[in-house]
Backbone as a chain_set.jsonl record, in Angstrom:
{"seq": "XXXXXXXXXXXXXXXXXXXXXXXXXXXXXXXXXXXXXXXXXXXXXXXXXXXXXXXXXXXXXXXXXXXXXXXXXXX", "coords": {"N": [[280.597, -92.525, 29.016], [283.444, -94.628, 28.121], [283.514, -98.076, 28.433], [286.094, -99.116, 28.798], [287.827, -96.689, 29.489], [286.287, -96.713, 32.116], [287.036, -98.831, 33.171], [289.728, -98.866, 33.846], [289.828, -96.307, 35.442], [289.209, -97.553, 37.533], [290.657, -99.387, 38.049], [292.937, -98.027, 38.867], [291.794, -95.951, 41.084], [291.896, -98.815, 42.379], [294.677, -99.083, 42.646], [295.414, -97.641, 44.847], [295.509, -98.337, 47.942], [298.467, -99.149, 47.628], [299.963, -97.197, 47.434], [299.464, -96.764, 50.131], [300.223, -99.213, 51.842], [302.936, -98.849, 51.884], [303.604, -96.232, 53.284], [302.218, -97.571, 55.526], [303.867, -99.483, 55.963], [306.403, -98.101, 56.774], [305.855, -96.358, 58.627], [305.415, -98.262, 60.661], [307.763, -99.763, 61.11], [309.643, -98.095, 61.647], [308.548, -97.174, 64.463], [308.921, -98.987, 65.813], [311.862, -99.275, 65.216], [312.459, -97.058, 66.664], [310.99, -97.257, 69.354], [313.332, -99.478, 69.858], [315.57, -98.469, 70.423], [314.791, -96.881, 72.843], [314.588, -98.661, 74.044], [316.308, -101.599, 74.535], [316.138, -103.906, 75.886], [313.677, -104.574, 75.581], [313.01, -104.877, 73.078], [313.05, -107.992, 71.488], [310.665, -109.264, 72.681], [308.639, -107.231, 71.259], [309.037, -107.92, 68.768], [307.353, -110.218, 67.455], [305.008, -109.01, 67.328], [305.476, -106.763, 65.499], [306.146, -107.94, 63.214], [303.566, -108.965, 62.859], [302.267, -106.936, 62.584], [303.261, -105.98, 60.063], [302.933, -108.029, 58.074], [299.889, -108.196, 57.945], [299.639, -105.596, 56.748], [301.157, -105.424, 54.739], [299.382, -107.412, 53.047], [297.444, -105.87, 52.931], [298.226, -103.939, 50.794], [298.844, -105.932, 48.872], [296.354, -107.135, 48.17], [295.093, -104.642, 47.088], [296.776, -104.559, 44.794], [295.934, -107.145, 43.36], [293.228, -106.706, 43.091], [293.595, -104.414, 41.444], [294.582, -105.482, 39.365], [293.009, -107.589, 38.254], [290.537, -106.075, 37.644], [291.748, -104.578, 35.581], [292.153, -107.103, 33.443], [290.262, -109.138, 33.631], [287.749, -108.539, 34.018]], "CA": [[281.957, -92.946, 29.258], [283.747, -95.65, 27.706], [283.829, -99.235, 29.396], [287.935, -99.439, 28.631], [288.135, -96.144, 30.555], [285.827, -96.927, 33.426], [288.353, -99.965, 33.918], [291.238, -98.096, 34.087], [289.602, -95.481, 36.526], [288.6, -98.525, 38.63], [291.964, -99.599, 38.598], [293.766, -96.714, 39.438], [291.364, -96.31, 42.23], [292.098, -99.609, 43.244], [295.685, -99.106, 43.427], [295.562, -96.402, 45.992], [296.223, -99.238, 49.07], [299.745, -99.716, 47.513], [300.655, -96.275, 48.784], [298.834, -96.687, 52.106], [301.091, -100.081, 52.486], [304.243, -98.263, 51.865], [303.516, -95.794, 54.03], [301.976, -98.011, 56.67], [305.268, -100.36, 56.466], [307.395, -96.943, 57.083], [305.669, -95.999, 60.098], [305.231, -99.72, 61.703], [309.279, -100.535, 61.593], [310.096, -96.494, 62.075], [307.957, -96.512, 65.353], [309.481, -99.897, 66.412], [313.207, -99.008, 65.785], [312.556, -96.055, 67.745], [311.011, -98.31, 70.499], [313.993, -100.893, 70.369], [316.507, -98.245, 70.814], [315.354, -96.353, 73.517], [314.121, -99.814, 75.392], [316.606, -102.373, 73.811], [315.823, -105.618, 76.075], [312.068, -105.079, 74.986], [312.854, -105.229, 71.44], [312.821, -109.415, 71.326], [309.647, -109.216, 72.846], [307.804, -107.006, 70.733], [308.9, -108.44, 67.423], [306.43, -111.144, 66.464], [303.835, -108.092, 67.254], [305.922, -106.466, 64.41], [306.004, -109.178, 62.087], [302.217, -109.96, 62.483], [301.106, -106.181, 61.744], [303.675, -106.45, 59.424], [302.039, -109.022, 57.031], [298.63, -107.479, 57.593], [299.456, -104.024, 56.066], [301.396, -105.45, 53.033], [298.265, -107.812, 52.828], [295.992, -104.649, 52.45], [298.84, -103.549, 49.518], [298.688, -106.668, 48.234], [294.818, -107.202, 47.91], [294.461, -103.598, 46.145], [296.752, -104.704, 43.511], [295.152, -108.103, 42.944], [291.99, -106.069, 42.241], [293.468, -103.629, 40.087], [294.806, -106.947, 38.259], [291.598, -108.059, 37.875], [289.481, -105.118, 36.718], [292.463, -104.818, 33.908], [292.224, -108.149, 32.64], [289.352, -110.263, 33.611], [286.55, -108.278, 33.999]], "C": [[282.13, -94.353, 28.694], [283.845, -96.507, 29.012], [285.153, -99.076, 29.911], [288.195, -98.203, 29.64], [287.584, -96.228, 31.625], [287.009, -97.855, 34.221], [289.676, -99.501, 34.247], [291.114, -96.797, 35.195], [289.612, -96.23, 38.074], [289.738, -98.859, 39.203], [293.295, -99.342, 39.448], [292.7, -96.376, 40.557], [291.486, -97.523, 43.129], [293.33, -99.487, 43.366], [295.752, -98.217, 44.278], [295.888, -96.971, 47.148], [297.762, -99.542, 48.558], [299.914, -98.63, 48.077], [300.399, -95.889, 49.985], [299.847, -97.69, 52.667], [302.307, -99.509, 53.032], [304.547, -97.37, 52.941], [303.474, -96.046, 55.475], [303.459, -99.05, 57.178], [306.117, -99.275, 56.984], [307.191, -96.673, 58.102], [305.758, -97.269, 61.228], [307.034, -100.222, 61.831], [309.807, -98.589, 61.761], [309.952, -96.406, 63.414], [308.997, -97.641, 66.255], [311.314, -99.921, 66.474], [313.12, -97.897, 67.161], [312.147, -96.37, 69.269], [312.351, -99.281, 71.05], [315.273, -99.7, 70.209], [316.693, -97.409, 72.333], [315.023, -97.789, 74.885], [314.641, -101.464, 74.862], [316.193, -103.827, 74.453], [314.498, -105.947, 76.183], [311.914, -105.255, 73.55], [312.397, -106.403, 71.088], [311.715, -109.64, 71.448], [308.479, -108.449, 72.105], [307.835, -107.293, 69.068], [308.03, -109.664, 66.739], [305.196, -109.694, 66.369], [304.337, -106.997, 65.776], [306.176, -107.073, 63.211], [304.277, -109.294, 61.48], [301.515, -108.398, 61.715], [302.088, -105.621, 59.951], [302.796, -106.94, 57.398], [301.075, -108.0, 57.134], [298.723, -106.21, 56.781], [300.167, -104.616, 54.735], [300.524, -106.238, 52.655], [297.604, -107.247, 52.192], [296.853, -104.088, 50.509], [298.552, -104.499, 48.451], [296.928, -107.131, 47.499], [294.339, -105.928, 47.116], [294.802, -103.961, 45.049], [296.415, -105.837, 42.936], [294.159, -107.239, 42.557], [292.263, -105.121, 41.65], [293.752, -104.491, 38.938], [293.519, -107.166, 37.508], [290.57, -107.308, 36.985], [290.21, -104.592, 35.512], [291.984, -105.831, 33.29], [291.489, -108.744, 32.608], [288.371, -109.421, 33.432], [286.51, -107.262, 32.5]], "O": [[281.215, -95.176, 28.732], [284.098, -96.124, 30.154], [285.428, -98.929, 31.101], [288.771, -98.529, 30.677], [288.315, -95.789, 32.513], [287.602, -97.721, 35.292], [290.498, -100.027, 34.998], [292.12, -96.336, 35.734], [289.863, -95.806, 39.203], [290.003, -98.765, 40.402], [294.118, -99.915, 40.161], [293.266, -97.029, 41.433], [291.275, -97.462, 44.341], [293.567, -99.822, 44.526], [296.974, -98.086, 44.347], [296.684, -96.256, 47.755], [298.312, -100.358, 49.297], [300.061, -98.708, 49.296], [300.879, -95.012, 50.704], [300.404, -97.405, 53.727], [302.701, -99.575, 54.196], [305.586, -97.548, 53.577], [304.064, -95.459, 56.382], [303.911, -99.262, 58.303], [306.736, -99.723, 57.949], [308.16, -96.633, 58.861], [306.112, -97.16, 62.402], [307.384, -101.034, 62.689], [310.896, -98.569, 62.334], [310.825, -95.761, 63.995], [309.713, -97.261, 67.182], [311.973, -100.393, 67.4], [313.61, -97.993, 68.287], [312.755, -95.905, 70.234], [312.478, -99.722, 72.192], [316.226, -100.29, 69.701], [317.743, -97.198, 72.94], [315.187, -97.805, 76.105], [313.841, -102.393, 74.753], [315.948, -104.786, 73.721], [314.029, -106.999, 76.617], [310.922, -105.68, 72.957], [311.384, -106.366, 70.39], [311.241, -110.267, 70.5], [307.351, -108.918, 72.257], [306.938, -106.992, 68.281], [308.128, -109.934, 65.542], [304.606, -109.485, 65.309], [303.43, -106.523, 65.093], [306.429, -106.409, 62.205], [303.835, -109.546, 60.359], [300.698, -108.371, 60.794], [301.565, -105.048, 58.995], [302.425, -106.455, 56.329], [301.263, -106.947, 56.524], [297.727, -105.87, 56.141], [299.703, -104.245, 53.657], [300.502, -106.068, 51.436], [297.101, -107.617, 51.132], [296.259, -103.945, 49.44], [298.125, -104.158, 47.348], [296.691, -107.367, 46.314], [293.283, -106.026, 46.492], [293.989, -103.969, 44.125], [296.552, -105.739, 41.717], [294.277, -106.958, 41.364], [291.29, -104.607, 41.098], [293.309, -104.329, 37.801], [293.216, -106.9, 36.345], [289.968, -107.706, 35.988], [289.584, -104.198, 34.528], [291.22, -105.503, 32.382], [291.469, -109.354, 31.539], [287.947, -109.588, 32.288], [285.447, -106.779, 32.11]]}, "num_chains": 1, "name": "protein.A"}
């Protein structure tokens, strides 16, 4: 196998966390509307806990495609 295609296998294996983010953002504000309508004066209260996992899951999106960046261009 060529190098040039190993890198591009690598890559495309590393983007595979972008559609876990997408997904994981869909279910984490899906689960929480559905929380803050049927229990609206707990909504206020559970929104930094929605914020924080939030960040962390587009984090994980974000960190796959930094390393598919990477195994394109640098390495």
């Amino acid at each position: 196998m060529d190098a040039e295609a190993a890198k591009m296998i690598g890559a495309g294996i590393a983007a595979i966390p972008l559609a876990g983010a997408g997904v994981g953002i869909g279910i984490i504000f899906g689960n929480f509307l559905s929380g803050a309508f049927r229990n609206p004066s707990a909504a206020a209260a559970n929104q930094q806990t929605l914020l924080i996992g939030f960040a962390l899951t587009e984090f994980t999106g974000l960190l796959g495609f930094v390393i598919a960046m990477i195994l394109l261009y640098v390495v």
